[in-house]
C-alpha positions as CSV (number, residue, x, y, z in Angstrom):
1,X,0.0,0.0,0.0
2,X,1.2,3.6,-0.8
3,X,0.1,4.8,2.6
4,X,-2.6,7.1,1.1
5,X,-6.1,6.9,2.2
6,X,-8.2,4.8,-0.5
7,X,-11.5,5.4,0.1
8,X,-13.2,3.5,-2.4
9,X,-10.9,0.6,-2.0
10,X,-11.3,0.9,2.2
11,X,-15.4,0.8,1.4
12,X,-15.3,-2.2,-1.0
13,X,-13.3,-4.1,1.4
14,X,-15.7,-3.8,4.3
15,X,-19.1,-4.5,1.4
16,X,-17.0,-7.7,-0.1
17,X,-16.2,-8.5,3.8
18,X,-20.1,-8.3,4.6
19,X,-21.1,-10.2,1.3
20,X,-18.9,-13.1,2.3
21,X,-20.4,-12.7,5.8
22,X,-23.9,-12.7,4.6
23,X,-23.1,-16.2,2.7
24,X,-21.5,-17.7,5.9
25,X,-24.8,-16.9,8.3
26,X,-27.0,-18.2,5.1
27,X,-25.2,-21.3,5.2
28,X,-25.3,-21.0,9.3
29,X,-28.8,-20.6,9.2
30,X,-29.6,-23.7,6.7
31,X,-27.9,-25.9,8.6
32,X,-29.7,-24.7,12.0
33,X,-26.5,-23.4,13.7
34,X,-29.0,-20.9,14.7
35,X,-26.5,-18.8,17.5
36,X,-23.8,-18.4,15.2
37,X,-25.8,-17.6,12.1
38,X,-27.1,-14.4,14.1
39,X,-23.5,-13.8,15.4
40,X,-22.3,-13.4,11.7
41,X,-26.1,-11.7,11.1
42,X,-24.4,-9.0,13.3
43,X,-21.3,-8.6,11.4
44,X,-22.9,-8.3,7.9
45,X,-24.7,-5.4,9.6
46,X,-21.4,-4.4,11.3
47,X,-19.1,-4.3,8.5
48,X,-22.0,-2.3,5.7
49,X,-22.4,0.3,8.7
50,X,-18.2,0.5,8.6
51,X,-18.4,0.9,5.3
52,X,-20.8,3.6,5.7
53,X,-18.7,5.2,8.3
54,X,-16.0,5.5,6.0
55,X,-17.5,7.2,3.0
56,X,-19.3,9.2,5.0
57,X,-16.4,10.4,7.2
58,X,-13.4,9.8,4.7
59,X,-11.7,8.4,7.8
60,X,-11.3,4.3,9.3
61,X,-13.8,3.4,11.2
62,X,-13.9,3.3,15.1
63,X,-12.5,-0.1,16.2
64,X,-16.6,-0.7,18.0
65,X,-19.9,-3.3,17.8
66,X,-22.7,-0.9,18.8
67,X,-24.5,-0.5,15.5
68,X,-26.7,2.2,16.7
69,X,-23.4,4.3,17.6
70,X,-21.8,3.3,14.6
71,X,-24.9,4.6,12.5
72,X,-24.6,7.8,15.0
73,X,-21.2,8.5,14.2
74,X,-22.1,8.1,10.5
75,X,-24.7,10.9,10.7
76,X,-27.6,8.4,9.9
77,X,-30.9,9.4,11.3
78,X,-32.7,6.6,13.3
79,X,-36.4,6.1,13.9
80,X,-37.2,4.4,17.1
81,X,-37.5,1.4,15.4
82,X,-34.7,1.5,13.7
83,X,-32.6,2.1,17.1
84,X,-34.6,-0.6,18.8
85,X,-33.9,-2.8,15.7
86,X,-30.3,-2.7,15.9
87,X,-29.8,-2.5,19.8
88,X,-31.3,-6.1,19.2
89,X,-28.9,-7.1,16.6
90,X,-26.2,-6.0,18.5
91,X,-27.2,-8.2,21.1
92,X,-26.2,-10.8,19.0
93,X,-22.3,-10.3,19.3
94,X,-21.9,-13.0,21.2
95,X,-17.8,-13.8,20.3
96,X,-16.3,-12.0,23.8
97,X,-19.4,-12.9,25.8
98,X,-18.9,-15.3,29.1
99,X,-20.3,-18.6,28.8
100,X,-23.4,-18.5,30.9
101,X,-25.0,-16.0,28.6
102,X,-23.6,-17.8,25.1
103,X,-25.7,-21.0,26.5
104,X,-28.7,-18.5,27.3
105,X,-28.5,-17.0,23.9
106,X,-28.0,-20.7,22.5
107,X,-31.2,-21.4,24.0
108,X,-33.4,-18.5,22.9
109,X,-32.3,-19.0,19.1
110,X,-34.7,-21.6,18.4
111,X,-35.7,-21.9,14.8
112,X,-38.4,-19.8,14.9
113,X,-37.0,-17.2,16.6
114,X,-33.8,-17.2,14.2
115,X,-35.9,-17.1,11.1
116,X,-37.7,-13.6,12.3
117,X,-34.1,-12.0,12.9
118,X,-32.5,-13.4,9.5
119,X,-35.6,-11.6,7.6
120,X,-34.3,-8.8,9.7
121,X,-30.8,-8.8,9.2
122,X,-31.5,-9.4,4.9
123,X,-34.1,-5.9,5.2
124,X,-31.4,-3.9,7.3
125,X,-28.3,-5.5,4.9
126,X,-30.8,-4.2,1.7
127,X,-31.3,-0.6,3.7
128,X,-28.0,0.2,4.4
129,X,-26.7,-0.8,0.8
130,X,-29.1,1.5,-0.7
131,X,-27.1,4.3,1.5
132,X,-23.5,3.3,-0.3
């Protein structure tokens, strides 16, 4: 790398990083690996919002997990929907979490449960790529 700041190529990096992502929790998801297919549900939303971050601030984005302050420090306005939305989705970061609540969160992603927050996940992954 030069050392110059490559915005398009820095914002292409985090979409192609999502896209792969996106393919990973879909094949997560078929297979009923339910936990981890929202954990990388979180990541596809992660990685577009970073993305976002960085052609909207010409900068790197901030090394966090918090969509909602991601989306704040991108200037994106939120409805309270939207903010309760991602708050949830957040939720799903479940890599650094202890083991008590990775076993909780194992139980809660039943089948049905993980099929409302993957149709989630695909309408916020659509939203957000209409932004970049």
């Amino acid at each position: 790398m030069d050392g110059k700041f490559n915005k398009e190529k820095i914002v292409n990096h985090w979409i192609e990083s999502s896209d792969n992502d996106y393919k990973t929790m879909m094949d997560l998801y078929t297979t009923h690996n339910n936990s981890w297919a929202l954990f990388m549900g979180h990541l596809v939303i992660e990685k577009l919002l970073k993305a976002l971050y960085v052609k909207s601030n010409d900068e790197f984005p901030p090394m966090i997990h918090d969509l909602r302050r991601l989306c704040e420090k991108s200037n994106i306005k939120l409805d309270d929907n939207q903010q309760i939305l991602l708050d949830s989705i957040s939720r799903f970061n479940i890599n650094a979490r202890y083991d008590d609540y990775k076993q909780n969160f194992h139980r809660l992603c039943t089948d049905s449960f993980t099929s409302v927050w993957i149709e989630k996940i695909k309408d916020s992954r659509l939203w957000i790529k209409t932004m970049l």
